[in-house]
Each structure stands twice: as C-alpha cells, then as structure tokens.
N, C-alpha and C positions, 0 to 999 in steps of 0.2 A: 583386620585387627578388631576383637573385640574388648568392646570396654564395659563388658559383663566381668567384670574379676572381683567382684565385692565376694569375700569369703569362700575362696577356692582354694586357692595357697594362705599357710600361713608360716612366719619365720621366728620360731624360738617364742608361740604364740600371738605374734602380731601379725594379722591382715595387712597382706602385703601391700593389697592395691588401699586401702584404705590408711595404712601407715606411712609407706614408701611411694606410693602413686605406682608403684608395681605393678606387671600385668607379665605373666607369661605367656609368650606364645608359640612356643615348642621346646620340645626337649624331656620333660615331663615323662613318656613314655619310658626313657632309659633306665628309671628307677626299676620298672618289671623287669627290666632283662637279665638275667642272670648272670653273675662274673663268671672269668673263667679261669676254670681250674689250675691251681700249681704241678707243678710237673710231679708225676705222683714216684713213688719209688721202685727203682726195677733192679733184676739179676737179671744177667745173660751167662747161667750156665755150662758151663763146657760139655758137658755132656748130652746134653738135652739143646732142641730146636728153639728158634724163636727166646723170648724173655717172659720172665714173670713180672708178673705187674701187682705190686701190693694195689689193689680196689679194696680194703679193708676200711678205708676212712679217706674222705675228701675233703680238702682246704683251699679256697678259693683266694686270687691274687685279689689285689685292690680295685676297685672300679671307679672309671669319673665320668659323669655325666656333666653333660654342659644344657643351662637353660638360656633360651633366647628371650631378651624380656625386652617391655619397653617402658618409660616413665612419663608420667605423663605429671604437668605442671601447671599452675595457673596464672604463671609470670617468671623471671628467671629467679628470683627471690627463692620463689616455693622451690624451681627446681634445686636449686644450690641446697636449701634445708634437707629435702625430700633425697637427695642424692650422698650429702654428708651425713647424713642419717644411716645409710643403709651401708654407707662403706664404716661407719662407726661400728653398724652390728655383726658387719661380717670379719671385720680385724680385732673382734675381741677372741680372748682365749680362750680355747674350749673346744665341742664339737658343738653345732648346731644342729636346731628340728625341724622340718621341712615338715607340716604337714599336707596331703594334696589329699581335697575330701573325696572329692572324683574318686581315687582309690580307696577312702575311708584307712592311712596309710598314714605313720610317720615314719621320716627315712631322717638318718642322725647322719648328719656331712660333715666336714671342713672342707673349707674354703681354702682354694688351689689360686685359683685367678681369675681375674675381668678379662 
C-alpha cells in the first residue's frame, strides 16, 4: 500500500487522500477500458444468407467500475469525520468527477454502491 496519494485522485475537486484520507489502490485502470456495445440492429432476410448488421452507428451499454480504496485515520474520531465525509459526498445528487492525473482524465460517475 502506498501512501503517496497526495493529488492523484480527486472527487468533485477534492483531494481525496488529503480530504477523505483516501487512497486508491486498484481499480483505477477500468475507467480506459471501453464499454461494451448494445446489441446493434439486424435483418435476417429471406432471401439472402446470413443477416445484416446496421454498423452505421454505435451505442455503448453502461459500464461500472469498482475502486479498491483504503482510509486511513489518525484516531477513530478522524476516521468517523473522514468516512462520514465521503459517504456525505457520494449520496449527494447528481453525477460526480473523478479526476485521475495519472490519466490527465475526468471520468463523471454515480455512485452504485460500497
């Protein structure tokens, strides 16, 4: 585990490890991987073999990435702040911004579940 996380991630602007005592340590990756396609449009002609496939345009299903994180606290005080802090920002309404500088990337989420 490292506890190099000062200004890596940040959530809806806040430095995670420096706001939340946040640190990721995987998962991260998933944001590059591409979702995967809706089932595109087809004929299956009577007359003709095999089907046609509209490939004219593609729309992608939804994708979830899960990050492995861990908090770290300076007594249980801090952790209860530092944890009710971060379930406060993630049950507010809206989508949230993930930035990850590693990628030079913001990815805009909502929150699924712990």
């Amino acid at each position: 585990m490292s506890l190099t996380q000062f200004g890596r991630y940040f959530l809806d602007g806040l430095d995670m490890w420096e706001y939340f005592g946040v640190g990721v340590e995987k998962g991260s990756d998933d944001f590059l991987k591409m979702p995967e396609p809706k089932e595109r449009t087809t004929h299956d002609w009577l007359d003709e073999h095999g089907i046609e496939i509209d490939l004219s345009r593609t729309f992608m299903k939804a994708k979830e990435v899960s990050l492995q994180c861990h908090l770290i606290a300076n007594s249980a005080d801090d952790f209860w702040e530092k944890y009710n802090r971060l379930l406060a920002m993630l049950a507010k309404p809206g989508i949230r911004r993930i930035t990850i500088t590693e990628f030079n990337r913001d990815f805009y989420v909502a929150y699924k579940e712990c």
